[in-house]
N, C-alpha and C positions, 0 to 999 in steps of 0.2 A: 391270725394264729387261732389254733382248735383247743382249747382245755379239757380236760377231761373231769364227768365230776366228781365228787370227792368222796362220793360212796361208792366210788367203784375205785379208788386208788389202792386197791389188795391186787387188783390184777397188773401185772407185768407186761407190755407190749409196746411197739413201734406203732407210730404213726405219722404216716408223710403225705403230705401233699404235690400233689404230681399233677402236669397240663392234660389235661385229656387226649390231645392230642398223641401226646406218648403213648397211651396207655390200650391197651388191644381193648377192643368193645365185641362182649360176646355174647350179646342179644339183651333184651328184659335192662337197659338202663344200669347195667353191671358192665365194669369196667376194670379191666384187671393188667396189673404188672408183673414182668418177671422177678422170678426167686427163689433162694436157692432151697429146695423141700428139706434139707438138712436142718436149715434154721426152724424148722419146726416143730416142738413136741408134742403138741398135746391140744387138739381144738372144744372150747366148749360152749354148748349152745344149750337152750332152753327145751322143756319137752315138747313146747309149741312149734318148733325151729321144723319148717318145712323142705326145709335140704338134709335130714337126719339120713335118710336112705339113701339119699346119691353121693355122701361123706362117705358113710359106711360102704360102700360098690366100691370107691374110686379108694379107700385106703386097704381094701379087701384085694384089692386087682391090681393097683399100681407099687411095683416095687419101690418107686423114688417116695411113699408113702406109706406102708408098712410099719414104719417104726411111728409113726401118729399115733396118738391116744386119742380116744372121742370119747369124750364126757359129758354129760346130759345133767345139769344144774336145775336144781330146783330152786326156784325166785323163794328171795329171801323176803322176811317183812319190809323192807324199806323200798323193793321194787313194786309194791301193790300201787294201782294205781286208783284212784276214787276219784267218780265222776258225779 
């Protein structure tokens, strides 16, 4: 079982565990499942997030994603990490 931690329990989401096997492999160690693009509102990632451009193409170009939000979060104090 995956827990999630407890400074990020504000965010709302699913998470399943699935065989690999099922699951399509689409290069780079990323492994994806089907689903339905309506279950989805609103994606958001960091400004670090190196997929911001091909998010923005693929909800700009894909009608079954159009209605997506893409939101670009700024790390709060509790995600600083100190090394």
């Amino acid at each position: 079982m995956f827990r999630k931690r407890l400074k990020y329990s504000f965010e709302n989401e699913w998470r399943i565990v699935r065989l690999l096997k099922r699951l399509e492999d689409i290069g780079g160690g990323v492994f994806v499942s089907p689903f339905d693009p309506a279950s989805v509102c609103r994606v958001i990632i960091r400004p670090t997030a190196s997929v911001e451009a091909e998010l923005r193409r693929c909800i700009a170009s894909d009608e079954r994603y159009t209605h997506v939000q893409l939101e670009v979060q700024e790390p709060g104090p509790s995600d600083s990490v100190t090394v």
